[in-house]
C-alpha positions as CSV (number, residue, x, y, z in Angstrom):
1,X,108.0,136.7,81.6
2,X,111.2,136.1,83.3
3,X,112.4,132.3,82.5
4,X,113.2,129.7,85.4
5,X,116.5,129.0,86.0
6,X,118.2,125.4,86.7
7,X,121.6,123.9,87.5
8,X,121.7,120.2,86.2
9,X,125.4,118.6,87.6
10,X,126.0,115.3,86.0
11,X,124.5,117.1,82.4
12,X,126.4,114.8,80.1
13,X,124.9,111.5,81.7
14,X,122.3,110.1,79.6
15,X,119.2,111.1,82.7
16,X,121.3,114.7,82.7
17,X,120.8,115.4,79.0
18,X,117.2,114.5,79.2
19,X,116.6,116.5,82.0
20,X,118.6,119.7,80.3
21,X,116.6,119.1,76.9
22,X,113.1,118.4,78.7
23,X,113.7,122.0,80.7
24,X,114.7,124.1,78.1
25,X,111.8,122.6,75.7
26,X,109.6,123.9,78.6
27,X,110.5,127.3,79.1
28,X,113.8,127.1,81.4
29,X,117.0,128.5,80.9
30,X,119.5,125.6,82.3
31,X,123.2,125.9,83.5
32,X,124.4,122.4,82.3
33,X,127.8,121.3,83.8
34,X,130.1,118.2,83.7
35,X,133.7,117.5,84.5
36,X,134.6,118.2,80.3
37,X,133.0,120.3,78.3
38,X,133.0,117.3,75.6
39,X,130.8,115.4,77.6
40,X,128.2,118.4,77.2
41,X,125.6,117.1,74.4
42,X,123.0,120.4,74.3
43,X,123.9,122.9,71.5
44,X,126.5,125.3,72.6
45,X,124.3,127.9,70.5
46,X,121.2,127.6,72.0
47,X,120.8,131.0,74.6
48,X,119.0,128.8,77.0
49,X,121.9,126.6,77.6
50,X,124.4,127.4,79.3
51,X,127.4,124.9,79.2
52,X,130.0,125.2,82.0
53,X,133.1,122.9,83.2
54,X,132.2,122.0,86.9
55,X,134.2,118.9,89.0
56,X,132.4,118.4,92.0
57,X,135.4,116.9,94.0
58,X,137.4,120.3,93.3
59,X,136.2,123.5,95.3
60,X,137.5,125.7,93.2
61,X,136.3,124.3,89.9
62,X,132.7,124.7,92.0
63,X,133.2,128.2,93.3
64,X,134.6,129.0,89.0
65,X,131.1,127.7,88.0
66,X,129.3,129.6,90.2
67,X,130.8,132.7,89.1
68,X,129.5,131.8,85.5
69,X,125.7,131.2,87.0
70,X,125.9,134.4,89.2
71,X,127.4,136.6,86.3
72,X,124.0,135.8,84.2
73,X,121.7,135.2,86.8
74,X,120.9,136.3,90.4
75,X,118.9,133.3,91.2
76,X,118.4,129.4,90.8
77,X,114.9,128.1,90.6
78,X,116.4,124.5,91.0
79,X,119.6,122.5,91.3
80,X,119.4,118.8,90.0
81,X,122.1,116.8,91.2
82,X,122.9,114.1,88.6
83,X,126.6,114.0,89.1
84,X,127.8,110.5,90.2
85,X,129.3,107.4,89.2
86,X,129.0,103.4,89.1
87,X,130.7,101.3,91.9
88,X,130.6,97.7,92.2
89,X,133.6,95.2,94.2
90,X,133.9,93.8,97.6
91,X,134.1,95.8,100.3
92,X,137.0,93.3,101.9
93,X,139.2,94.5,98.5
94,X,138.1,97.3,97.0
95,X,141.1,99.9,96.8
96,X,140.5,102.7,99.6
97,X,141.3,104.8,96.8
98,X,138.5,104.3,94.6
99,X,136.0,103.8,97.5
100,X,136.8,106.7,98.4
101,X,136.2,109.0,95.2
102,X,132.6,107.0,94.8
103,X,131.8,108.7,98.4
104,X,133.4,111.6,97.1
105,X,132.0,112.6,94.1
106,X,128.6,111.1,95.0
107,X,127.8,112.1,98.4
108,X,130.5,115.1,98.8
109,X,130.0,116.3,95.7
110,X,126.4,116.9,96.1
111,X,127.0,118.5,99.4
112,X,129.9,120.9,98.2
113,X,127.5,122.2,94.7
114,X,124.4,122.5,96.9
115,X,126.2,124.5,99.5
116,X,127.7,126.8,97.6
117,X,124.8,127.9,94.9
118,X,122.4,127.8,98.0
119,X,122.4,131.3,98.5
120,X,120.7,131.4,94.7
121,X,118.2,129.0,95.0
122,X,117.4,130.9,98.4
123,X,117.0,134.2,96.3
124,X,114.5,132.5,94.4
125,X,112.6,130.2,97.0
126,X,113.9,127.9,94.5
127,X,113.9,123.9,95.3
128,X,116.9,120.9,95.6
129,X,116.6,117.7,93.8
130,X,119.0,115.1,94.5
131,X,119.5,111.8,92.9
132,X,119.5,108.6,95.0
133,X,118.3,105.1,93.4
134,X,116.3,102.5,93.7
135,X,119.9,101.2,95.7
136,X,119.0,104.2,98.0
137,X,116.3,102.6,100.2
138,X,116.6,98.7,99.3
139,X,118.8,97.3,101.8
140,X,122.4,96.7,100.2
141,X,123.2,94.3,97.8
142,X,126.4,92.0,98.2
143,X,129.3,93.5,95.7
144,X,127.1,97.0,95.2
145,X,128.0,98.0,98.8
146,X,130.2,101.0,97.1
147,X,127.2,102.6,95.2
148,X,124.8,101.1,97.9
149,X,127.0,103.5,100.9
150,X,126.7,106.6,98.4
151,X,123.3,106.3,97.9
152,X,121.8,105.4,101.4
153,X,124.4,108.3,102.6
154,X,122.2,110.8,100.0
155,X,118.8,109.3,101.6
156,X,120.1,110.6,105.0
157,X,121.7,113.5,103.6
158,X,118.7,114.4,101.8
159,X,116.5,114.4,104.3
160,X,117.8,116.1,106.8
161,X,118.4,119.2,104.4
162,X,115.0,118.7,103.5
163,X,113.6,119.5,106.9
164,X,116.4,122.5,107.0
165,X,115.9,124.1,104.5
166,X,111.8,124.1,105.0
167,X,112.9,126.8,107.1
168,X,114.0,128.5,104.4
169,X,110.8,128.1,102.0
170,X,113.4,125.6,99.9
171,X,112.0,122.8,98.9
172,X,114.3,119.3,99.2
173,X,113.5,116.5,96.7
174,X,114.7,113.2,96.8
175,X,114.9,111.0,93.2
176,X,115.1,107.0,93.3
177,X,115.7,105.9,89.6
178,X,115.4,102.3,88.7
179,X,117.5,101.3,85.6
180,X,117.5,103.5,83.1
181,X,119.7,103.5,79.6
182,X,122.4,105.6,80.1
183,X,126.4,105.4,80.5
184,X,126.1,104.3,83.6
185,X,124.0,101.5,83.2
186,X,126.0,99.9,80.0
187,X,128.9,100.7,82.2
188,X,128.0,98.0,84.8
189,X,129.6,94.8,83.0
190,X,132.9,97.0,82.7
191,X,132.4,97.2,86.6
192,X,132.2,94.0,87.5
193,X,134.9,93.1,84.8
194,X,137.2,95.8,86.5
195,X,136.3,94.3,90.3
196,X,136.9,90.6,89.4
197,X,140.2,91.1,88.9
198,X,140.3,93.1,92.3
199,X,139.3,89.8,94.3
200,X,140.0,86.8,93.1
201,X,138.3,85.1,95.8
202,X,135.4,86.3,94.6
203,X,135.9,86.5,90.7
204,X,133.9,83.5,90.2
205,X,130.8,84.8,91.4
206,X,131.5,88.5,90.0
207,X,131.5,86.7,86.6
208,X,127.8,85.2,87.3
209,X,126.7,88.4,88.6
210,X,127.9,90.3,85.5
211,X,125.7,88.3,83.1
212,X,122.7,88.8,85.1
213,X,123.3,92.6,84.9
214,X,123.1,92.3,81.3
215,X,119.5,91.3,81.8
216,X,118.9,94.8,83.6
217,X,120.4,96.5,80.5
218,X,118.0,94.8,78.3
219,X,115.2,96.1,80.3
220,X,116.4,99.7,81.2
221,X,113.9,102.7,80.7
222,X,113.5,105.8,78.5
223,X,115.4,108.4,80.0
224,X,112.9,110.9,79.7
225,X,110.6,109.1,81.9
226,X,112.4,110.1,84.8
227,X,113.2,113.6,83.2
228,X,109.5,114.1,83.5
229,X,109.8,113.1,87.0
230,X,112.3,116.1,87.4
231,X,110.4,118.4,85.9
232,X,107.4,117.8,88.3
233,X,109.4,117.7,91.4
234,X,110.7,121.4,89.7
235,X,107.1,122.6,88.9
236,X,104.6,121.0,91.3
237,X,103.5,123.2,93.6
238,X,103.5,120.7,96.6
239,X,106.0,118.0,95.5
240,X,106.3,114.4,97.1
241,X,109.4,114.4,99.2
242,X,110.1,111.4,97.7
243,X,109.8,109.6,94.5
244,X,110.8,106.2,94.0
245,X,110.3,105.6,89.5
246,X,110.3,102.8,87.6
247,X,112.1,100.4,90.0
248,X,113.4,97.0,89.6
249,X,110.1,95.0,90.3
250,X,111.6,92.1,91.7
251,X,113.8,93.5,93.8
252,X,111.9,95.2,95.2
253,X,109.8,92.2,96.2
254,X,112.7,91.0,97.9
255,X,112.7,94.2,100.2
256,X,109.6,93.3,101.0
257,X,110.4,89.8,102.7
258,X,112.0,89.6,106.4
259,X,115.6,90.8,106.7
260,X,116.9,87.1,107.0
261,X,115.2,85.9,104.8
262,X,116.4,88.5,102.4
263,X,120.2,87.3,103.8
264,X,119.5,83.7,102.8
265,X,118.1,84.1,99.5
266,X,121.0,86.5,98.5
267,X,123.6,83.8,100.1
268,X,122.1,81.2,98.1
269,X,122.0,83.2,94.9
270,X,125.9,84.0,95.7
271,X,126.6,80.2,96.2
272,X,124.6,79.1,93.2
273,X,126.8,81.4,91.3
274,X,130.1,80.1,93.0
275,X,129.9,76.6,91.7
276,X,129.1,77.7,88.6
């Protein structure tokens, strides 16, 4: 029996590793890429990994990694798109700089791998998962408006391809993570360290803020939670469009309430945290 075959972007990450390891336990043979090769955890010896050097903001290190797939393999039963990174800072003083490569390798980045390896996961019927967050359909946070931007910009993106490519027999899947433990997540206090100093004006709530993200640290899931997620969305024969896993309970009680209300309990929160 011929063994599936997957792209996982972002395979380093600690929700990329899981995902590889939980595939290839399961029968898949899995194309694993990051930006360094020393970020790429799975056994370099194993026949059903594959490791490969891939920067999603450079088109030609995409169109080099394809090469690698379509010399082994003439089709993709899935791309996971894991590939993406942490941004936190006002949006009145972020640099445009680094606003910018947050939009890039998050929402561009997705859109440059799936549209180049498309025409293998079209050889195989194959399916798309994309990674959103729970950031992804909660309205937008005050100082994660960088992440928040990225991730409501892969909702949109993600569904529109979705109802494309039905036309195609491809299958579109959208992930919203909560807080899991991975780099990303222990990276968040290094975030908000790095913004206060980008806006003073501001520093003094950033530094409040930063101590409650410790608290979502202490209560981040299991990686392989979600991995099991992915590996439905890849099997299933009619997956959800959609799957929203493990999110923040409370915040997403505050979705729930009316949009000013939402406004004034953040705006108190934020002044709370001003005085001190």
């Amino acid at each position: 029996m011929t063994k599936k075959t997957a792209l996982v972007t972002g395979a380093g990450g600690g929700l990329g590793h899981a995902t590889v390891e939980r595939l290839v336990a399961n029968g898949w043979k899995v194309f694993e890429s990051d930006i360094s090769k020393d970020m790429l955890r799975s056994s370099m010896h194993d026949p059903d990994v594959v490791p490969i050097v891939m920067d999603v903001t450079d088109n030609e290190s995409i169109a080099s990694a394809y090469e690698v797939v379509a010399s082994q393999t003439d089709r993709l039963d899935g791309i996971v798109n894991f590939a993406g990174v942490m941004g936190v800072g006002s949006l009145t003083d972020i640099p445009e700089d680094r606003l910018a490569r947050i939009l890039d390798i998050n929402v561009m980045g997705t859109y440059r791998v799936n549209k180049k390896f498309l025409p293998l996961v079209e050889a195989a019927k194959g399916r798309i998962v994309n990674l959103s967050s729970e950031t992804g359909w909660q309205s937008a946070a005050p100082f994660n408006g960088p992440y928040a931007m990225s991730k409501h910009a892969i909702e949109a993106y993600s569904t529109a391809l979705r109802r494309e490519l039905a036309l195609l027999g491809i299958k579109v899947i959208t992930i919203q993570p909560g807080a899991f433990r991975t780099d990303m997540v222990a990276g968040i206090e290094r975030a908000f360290t790095a913004a206060e100093a980008e806006t003073p004006k501001f520093a003094p709530v950033l530094r409040k803020l930063k101590s409650l993200a410790g608290k979502e640290i202490e209560s981040a899931r299991d990686p392989d939670i979600l991995a099991q997620v992915i590996e439905q969305a890849l099997t299933l024969k009619r997956p959800k469009p959609v799957y929203s896993v493990k999110p923040d309970k409370l915040r997403s009680a505050i979705e729930a309430l009316p949009l000013r209300a939402t406004d004034r309990l953040y705006i108190a929160v934020l002044k709370r945290a001003k005085k001190g």
